[in-house]
C-alpha positions in Angstrom: 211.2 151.3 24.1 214.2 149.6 25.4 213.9 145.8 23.4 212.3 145.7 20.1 212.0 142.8 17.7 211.6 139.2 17.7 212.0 137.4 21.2 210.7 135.0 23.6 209.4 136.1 27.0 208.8 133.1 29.7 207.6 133.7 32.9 206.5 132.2 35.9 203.3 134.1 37.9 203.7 133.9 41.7 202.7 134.2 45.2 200.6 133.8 47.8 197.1 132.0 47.5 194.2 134.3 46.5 196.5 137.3 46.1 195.4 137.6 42.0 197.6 135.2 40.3 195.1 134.4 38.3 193.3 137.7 37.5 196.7 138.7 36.4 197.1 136.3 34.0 194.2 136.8 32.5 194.5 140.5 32.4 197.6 139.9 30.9 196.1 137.5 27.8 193.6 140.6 27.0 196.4 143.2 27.0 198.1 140.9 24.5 195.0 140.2 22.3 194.7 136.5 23.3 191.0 137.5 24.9 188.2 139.8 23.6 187.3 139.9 27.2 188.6 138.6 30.2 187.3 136.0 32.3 187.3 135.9 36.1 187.6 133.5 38.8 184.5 133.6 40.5 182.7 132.9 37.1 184.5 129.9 36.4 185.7 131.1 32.8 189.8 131.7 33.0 192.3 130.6 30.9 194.0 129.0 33.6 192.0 127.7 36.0 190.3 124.8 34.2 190.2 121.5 35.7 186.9 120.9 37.6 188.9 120.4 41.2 190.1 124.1 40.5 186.8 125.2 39.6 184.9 124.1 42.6 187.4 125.6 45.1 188.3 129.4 42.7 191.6 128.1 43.4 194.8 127.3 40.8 195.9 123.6 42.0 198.1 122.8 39.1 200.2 125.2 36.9 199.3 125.8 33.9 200.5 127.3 31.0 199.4 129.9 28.5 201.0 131.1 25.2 200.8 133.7 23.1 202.5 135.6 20.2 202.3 139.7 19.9 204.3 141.0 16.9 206.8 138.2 16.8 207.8 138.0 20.7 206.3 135.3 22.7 205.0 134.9 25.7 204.9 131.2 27.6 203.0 132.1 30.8 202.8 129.9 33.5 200.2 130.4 36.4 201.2 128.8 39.3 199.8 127.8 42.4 199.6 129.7 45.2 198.7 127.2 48.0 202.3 125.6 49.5 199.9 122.6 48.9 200.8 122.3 45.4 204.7 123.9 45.7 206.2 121.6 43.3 203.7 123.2 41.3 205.7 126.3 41.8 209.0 125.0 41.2 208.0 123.8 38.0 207.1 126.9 37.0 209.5 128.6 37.8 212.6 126.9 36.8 211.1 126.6 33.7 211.1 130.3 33.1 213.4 133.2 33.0 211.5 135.5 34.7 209.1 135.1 37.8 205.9 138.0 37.8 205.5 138.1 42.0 202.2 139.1 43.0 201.6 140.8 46.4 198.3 142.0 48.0 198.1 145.7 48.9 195.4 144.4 51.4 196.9 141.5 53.2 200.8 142.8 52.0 203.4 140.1 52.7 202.3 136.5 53.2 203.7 133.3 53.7 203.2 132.6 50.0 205.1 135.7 49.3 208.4 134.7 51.6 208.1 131.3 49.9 208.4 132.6 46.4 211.4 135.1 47.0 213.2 132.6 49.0 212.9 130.5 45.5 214.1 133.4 42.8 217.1 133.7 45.4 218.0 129.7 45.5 217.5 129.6 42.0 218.5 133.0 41.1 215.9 133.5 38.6 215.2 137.7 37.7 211.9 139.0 39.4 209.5 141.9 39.2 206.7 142.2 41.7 203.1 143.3 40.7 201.1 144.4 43.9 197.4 144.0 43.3 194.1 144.9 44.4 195.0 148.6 44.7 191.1 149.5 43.9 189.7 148.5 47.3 189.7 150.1 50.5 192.7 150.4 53.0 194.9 149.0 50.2 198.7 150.2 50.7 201.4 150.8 47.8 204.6 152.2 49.4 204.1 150.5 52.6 204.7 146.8 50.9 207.3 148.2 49.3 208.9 148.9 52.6 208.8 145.7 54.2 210.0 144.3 51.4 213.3 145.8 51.4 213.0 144.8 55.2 212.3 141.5 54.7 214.9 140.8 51.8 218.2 141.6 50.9 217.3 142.5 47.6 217.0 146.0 46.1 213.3 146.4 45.3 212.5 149.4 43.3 209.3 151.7 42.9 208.8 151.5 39.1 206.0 154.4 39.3 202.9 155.4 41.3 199.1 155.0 41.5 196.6 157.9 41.2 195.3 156.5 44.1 194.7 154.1 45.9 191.1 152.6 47.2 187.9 153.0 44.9 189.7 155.7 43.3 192.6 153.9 41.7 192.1 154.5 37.9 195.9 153.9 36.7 199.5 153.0 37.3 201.7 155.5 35.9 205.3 154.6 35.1 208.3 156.8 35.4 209.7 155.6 32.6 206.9 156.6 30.0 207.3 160.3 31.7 209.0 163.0 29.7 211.0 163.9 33.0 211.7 161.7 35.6 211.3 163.7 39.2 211.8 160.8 41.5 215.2 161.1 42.3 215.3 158.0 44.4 214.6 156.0 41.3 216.5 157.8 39.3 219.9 156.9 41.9 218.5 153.5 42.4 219.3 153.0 38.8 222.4 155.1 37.9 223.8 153.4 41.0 223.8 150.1 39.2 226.2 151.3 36.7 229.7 153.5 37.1 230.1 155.1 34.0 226.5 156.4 34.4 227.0 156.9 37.8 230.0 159.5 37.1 228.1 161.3 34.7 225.0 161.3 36.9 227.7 163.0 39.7 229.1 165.0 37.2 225.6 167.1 37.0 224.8 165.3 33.7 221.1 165.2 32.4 220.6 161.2 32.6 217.9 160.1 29.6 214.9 157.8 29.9 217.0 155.5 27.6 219.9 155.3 29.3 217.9 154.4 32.3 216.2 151.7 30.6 219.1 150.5 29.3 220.4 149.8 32.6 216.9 148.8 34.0 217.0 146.2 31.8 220.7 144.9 32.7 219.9 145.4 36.5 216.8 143.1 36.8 218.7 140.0 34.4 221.6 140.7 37.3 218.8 140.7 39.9 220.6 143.6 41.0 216.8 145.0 41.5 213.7 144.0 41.6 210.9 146.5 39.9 207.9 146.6 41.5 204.5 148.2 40.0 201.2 148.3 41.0 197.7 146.6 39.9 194.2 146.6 40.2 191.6 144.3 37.6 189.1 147.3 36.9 188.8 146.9 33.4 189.8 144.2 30.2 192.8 146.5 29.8 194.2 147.0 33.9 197.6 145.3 32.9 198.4 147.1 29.8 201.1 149.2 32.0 202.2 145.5 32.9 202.7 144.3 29.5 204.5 147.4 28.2 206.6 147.1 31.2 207.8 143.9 30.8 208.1 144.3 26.6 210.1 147.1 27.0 212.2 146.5 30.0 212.1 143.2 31.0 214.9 141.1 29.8 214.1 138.8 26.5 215.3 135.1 26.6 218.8 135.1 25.7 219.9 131.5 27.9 218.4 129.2 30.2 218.4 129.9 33.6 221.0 129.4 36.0 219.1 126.2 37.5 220.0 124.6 33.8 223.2 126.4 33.1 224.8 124.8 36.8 224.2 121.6 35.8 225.3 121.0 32.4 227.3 123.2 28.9 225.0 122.3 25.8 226.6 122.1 22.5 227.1 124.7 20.4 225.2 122.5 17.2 222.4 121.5 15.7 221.5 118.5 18.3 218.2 118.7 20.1 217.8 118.2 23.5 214.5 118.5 25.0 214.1 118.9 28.9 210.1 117.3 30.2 209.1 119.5 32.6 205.5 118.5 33.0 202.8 115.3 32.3 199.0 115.8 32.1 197.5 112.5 32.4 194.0 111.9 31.0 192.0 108.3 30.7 190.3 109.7 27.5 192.8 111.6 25.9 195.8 110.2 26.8 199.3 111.7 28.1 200.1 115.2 27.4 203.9 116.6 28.0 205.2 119.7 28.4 208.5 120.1 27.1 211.6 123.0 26.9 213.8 123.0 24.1 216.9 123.8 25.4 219.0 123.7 22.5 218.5 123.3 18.9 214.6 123.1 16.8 212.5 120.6 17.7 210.0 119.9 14.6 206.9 117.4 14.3 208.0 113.7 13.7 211.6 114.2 14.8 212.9 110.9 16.4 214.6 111.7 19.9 216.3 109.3 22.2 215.0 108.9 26.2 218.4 109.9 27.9 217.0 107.4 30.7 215.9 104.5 29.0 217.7 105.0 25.9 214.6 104.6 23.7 213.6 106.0 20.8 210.7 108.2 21.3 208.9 110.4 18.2 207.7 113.7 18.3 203.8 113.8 16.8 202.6 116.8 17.1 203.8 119.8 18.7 201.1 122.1 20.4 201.2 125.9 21.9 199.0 125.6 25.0 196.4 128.4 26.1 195.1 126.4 28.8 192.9 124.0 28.0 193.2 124.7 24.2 196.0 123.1 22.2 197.0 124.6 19.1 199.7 123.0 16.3 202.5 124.3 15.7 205.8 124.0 12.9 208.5 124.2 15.2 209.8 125.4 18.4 213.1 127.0 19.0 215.7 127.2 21.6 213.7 128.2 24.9 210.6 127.5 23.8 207.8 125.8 26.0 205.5 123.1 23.7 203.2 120.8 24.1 203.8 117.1 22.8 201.3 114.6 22.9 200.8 110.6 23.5 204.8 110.3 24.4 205.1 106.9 24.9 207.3 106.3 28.0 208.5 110.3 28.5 207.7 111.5 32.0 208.6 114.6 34.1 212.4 114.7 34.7 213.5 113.2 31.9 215.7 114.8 28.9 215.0 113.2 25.3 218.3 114.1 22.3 218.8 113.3 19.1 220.6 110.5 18.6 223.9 110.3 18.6 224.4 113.5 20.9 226.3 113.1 24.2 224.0 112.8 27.1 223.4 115.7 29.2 223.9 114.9 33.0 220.5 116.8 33.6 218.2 116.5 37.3 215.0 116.6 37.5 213.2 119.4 39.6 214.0 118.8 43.2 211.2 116.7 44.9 210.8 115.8 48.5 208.1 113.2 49.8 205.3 115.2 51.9 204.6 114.4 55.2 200.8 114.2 55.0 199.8 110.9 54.7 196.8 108.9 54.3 196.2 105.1 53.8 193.1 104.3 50.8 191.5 101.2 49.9 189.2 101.2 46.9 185.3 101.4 47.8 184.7 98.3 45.4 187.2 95.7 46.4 187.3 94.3 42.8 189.1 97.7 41.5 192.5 97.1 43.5 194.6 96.2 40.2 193.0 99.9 39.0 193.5 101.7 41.6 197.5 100.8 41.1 197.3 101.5 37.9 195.9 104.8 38.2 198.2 106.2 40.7 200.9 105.7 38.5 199.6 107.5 36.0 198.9 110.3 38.3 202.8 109.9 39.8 203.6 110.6 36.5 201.1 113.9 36.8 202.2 114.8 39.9 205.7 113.7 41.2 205.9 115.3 44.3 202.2 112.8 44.8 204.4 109.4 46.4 202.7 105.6 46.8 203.8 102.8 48.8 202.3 99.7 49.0 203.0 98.3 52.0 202.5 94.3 52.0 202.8 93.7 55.3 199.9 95.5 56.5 198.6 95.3 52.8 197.9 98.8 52.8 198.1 101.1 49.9 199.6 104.6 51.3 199.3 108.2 49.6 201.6 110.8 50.8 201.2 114.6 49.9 202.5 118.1 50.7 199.3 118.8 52.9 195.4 117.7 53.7 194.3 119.5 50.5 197.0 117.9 48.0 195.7 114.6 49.3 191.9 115.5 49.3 192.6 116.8 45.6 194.2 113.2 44.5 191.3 111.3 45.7 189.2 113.6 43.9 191.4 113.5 40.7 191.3 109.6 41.2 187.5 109.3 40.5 187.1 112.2 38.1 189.8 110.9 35.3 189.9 106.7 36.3 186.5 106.1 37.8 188.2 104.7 40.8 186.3 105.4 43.9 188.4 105.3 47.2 188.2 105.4 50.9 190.7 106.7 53.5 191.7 104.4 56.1 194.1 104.9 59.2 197.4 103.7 58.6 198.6 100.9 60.2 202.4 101.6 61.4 203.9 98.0 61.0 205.5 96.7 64.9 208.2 94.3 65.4 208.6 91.6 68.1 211.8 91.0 69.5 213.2 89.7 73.0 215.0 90.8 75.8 215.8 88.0 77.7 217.4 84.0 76.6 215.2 81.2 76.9 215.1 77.6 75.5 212.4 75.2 74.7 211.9 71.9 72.0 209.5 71.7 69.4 208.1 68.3 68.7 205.9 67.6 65.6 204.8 64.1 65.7 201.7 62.6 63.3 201.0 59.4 62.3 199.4 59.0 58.9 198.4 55.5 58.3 201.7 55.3 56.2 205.0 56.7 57.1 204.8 59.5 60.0 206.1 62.5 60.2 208.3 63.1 63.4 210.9 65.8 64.1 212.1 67.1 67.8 214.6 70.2 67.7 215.6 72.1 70.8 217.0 75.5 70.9 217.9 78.6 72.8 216.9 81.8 71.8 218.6 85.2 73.0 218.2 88.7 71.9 220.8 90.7 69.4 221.5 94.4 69.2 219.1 96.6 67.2 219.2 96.2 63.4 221.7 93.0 63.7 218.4 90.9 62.4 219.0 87.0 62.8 221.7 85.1 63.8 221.0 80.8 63.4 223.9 79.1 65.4 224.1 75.0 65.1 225.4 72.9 67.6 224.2 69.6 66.9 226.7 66.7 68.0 226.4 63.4 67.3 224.3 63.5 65.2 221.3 64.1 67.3 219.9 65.5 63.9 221.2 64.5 61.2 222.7 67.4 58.9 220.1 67.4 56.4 217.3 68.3 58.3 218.8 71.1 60.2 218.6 73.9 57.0 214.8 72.8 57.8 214.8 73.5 61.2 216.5 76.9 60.2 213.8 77.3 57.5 210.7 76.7 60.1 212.1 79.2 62.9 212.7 81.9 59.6 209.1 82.0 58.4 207.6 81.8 62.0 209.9 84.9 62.6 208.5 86.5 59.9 204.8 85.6 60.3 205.3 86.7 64.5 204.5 85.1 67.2 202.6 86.6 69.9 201.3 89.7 67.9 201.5 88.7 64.6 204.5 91.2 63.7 207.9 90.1 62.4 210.2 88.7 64.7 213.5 90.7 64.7 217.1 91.0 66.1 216.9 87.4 67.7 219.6 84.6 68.1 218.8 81.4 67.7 221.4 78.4 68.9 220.1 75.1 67.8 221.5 72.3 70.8 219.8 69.0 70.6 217.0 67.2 68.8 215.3 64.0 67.6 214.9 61.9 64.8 213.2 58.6 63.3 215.1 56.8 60.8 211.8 56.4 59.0 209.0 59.1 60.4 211.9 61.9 59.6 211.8 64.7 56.9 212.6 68.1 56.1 208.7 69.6 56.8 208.8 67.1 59.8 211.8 69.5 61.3 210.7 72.7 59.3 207.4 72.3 61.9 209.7 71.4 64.9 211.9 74.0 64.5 209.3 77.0 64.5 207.1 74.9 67.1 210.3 75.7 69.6 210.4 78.7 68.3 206.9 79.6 69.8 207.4 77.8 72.7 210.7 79.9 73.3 209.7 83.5 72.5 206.4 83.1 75.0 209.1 82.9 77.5 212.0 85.2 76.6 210.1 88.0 77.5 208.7 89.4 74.3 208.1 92.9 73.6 207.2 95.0 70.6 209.0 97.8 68.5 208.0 100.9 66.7 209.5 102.4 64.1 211.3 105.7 64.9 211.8 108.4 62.0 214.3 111.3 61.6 212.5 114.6 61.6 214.2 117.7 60.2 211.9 121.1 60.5 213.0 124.2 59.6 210.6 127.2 61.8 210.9 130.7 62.6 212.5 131.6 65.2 209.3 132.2 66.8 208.1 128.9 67.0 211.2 127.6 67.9 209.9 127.0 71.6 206.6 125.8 70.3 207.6 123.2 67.7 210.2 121.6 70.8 207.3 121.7 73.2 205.2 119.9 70.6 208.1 117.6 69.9 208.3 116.6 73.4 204.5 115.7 73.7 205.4 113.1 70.8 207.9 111.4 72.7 210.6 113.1 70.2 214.2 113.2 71.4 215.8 115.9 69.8 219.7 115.4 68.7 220.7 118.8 66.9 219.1 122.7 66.8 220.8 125.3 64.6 220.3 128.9 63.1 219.8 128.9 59.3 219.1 131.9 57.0 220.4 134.6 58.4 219.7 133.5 62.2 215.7 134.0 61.6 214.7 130.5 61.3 216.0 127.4 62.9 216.3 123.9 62.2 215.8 121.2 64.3 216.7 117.5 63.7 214.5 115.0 66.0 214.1 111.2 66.9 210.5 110.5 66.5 207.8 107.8 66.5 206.2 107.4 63.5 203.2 106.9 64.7 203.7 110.3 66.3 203.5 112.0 62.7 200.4 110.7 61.4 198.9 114.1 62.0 202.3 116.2 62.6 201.9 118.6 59.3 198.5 120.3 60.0 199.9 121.0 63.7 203.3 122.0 62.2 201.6 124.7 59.9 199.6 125.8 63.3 202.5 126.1 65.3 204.4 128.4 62.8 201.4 130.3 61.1 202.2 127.9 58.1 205.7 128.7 57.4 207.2 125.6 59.3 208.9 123.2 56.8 209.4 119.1 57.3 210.5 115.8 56.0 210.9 113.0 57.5 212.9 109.4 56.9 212.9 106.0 59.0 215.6 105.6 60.9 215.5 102.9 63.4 213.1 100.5 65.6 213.0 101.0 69.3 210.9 99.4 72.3 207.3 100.6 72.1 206.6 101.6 75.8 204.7 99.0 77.8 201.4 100.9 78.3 200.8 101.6 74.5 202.2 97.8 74.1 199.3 96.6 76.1 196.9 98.7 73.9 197.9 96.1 71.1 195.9 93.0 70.3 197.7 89.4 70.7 197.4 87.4 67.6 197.4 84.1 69.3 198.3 82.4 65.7 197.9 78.7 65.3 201.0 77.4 63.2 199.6 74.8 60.5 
């Protein structure tokens, strides 16, 4: 047995969906006495999967995390999503560990999912092992996934044993180092390879011991010089006991954060506690639940931190180990260690709480991107719009890769997500924990009205009231301006043809007719306006008087000048195979998308592609994205610009023939 002793294991259970993330995890609390007898996903009773969205699909849509002590070493689990749905899900999980568990299918072998998750450990660096499951049922393969794994990554991935069998007949996984002698020399100079002094000897005709081999096992995956792999079936309450042994004995304990936390900041060498929030469970009944890491110091109940971002004192209640669903107290938790801590007041994912007095640590949060699914919702009972707000920021805190906009010119409230089923999930989440009860709706993509030729006219407003009158003439000349130069008010006024108090008014009318549109009912943009002559009474005159003239003209003058309307155009990045490079550009073109740069990216199999695109064109664009490449295409997306909408999906627009008042 290579470590011994008191430690602290975390790690981070990956891969692709329905590949036994789960099953593993729960095979894993029974092998360390946390169960009596596991539960499994089709009966609804893991540790893991718990909320009731997760339950109704068999699927893990969150990650969740499990702990649990075995003769002083600890494990914090995390079981992470597997659909790319969820993947800041993943990160989270990940970079909150030391050591990511990667489970592969011997059925279905390398998956999306599975390319996803080592691209990660090798961005982040993180140490890995790979578990490849379901080796009890038919036409299941061992040494052939093992194979296109070294194909598929640079990394050294290493045969840590072999099955009885595979198929019905699997009954165990035996490892080579639990064997009195080792007769698989390939593993044998796999691992003597990774170290010269051992390597001599090894040359020299030296007997290598299991020890020595562990020894360096152990050294090997922390430098992620390798990557052990073993195998996996859930036949019985005790399948991953090989597992467990595996990763007590060779597996490296936590000794220092991992490099995602080391590259950004040195933490002192004290007493100071600094506390890194990693996760936020919201809940209208039971509050807010964080999930914290100690990265330096011991954190104990009632301790009085300080909010590195809003420089607030928050207190530590309770702290909690978490096995799921169930929450249990705890005295303290050292450096490393993954807690629960409830009812924070303003804490949220991201942020890093210190004790006061200690410098502040120049920490990020994990790395978010908006999604490019999108969907516009309006709540089913119209009085429940101030809840609806106030709900989806609590579950923004939940879920940060989840982003809301509230649009106020189209008064819509719009929901964007990392696919269909992240969305679907949020609406169900929505009703299930705030009783708020939504509809989807299709997004309005807010136009703009501009010109593109001069034109002049005058606006008179003239009333008689029984008293004084109101009476105001302005004339003006309107021409169009460059994209994104906005407004540009020019007065020419001589001799006082208006006199100069009025003509901020006139300025002021032809401002909030721009902005309320004229012939569509879309703000007016990138428009010069010269005012050149007018009218006033020495009586009948005032500032609304000319505030009405002014955007009367302005009417008048647009319904001449050629009007026309904009769209907005977004920036597209997508990163695809190689493959689907001819695909995705062929689709691109179809959207009216004018593409300014291609390159080669990792390694010359994918490539990236930067495009001009309406966004009215990308309502839909990740579900055909994930068709196009078999789901491995990546996007994100930013506005850029507004350009002319072309005339035959102009004419599809309804006038707004507005009546100024």
């Amino acid at each position: 047995m290579q470590n011994s002793g008191n430690g602290l294991i975390n790690l981070a259970v990956m891969g692709h969906f329905q590949c036994g993330k789960t099953t593993l995890v729960e095979h894993i609390a029974c092998s360390l006495g946390a169960l009596k007898t596991c539960g499994k996903v089709e009966t609804k009773n893991t540790l893991s999967d718990f909320e009731p969205e997760e339950l109704s699909r068999a699927s893990s849509l969150s990650t969740s995390l499990i702990s649990i002590t075995k003769n002083n070493l600890k494990f914090n689990i995390f079981d992470t999503p597997g659909d790319l749905n969820f993947e800041h899900e993943i990160i989270t999980g990940l970079l909150a560990s030391e050591l990511a568990l990667i489970t592969i299918s011997a059925l279905e072998g390398i998956q999306v999912g599975t390319e996803y998750v080592l691209d990660l450990i090798e961005k982040y660096q993180i140490p890995a092992m790979v578990a490849v499951t379901k080796l009890d049922k038919e036409n299941a393969k061992f040494d052939e996934i093992i194979q296109q794994l070294n194909k598929l990554s640079s990394y050294q991935f290493l045969q840590m044993g072999q099955p009885n069998n595979t198929g019905p007949d699997y009954k165990t996984f035996d490892l080579y180092l639990q064997q009195q002698k080792i007769t698989n020399d390939n593993f044998i100079e796999t691992l003597v390879s990774c170290d010269d002094e051992t390597l001599e000897a090894y040359l020299n005709g030296e007997q290598i011991q299991n020890d020595q081999l562990a020894k360096i096992l152990t050294s090997a995956i922390k430098s992620q010089t390798v990557i052990p792999v073993v195998g996996y079936a859930a036949i019985s309450d005790n399948a991953a006991d090989h597992i467990v042994d595996f990763i007590i004995n060779y597996a490296p304990r936590f000794k220092e954060l991992s490099k995602f936390f080391r590259d950004q900041t040195t933490l002192p060498q004290d007493n100071n506690v600094f506390l890194s929030i990693i996760k936020t469970i919201s809940d209208q009944y039971s509050g807010k639940l964080s999930i914290g890491k100690v990265l330096s110091g011991t954190l104990m109940p009632d301790t009085l931190l300080i909010n590195q971002r809003t420089g607030n004192e928050e207190k530590i209640h309770q702290l909690q180990s978490l096995k799921g669903k169930e929450h249990i107290n705890i005295d303290s938790a050292s450096t490393g260690d993954i807690v629960g801590l409830a009812k924070l007041s303003e804490a949220r994912a991201g942020d890093v709480l210190h004790t006061k007095g200690a410098s502040e640590l120049k920490l990020a949060g994990f790395p978010i991107q908006r999604g490019i699914s999108m969907t516009a919702i309006a709540p089913k009972d119209q009085h429940d719009d101030d809840k609806l707000m106030m709900a989806l920021a609590r579950l923004s805190e939940e879920d940060p890769a989840l982003f809301v906009e509230r649009v106020d010119e189209t008064h819509q409230t719009v929901i964007y997500g990392n696919g269909e089923l992240h969305i679907a999930v949020t609406i169900e989440r929505l009703k299930r924990k705030f009783s708020v009860s939504v509809e989807q709706l299709p997004i309005i993509i807010p136009l703009r009205e501009t010109i593109t030729s001069k034109a002049q006219a005058e606006g008179k407003h003239k009333k008689q009231t029984g008293g004084h009158g109101q009476f105001g003439v302005a004339v003006i000349e309107i021409e169009p301006l460059e994209r994104s130069k906005g407004f540009e008010f020019i007065d020419q006024i001589v001799g006082g043809a208006i006199p100069k108090q009025y003509i901020p008014a006139v300025e002021k009318g032809i401002r909030e007719q721009m902005q309320a549109g004229v012939i569509w009912g879309f703000p007016v943009v990138d428009v010069k306006v010269t005012l050149l002559d007018g009218k006033y009474h020495p009586v009948d005159s005032s500032e609304l008087s000319f505030k009405l003239a002014g955007a009367l003209a302005f009417r008048e003058a647009m319904a001449k000048a050629s009007p026309v309307l904009l769209e907005p155009i977004s920036k597209l990045t997508v990163t695809v195979p190689v493959a689907s490079q001819g695909d995705v550009l062929a689709d691109l073109n179809g959207r009216r998308g004018k593409v300014i740069s291609t390159q080669s990216v990792k390694e010359n199999k994918w490539q990236e592609i930067v495009a001009l695109v309406p966004t009215s064109e990308l309502l839909s664009y990740n579900a055909e994205l994930k068709s196009l490449t078999a789901s491995r295409g990546k996007a994100q997306f930013e506005f850029d610009h507004y350009d002319f909408l072309p005339s035959h999906l102009a004419e599809k627009v309804p006038k707004a023939h507005q009546k100024l008042e």
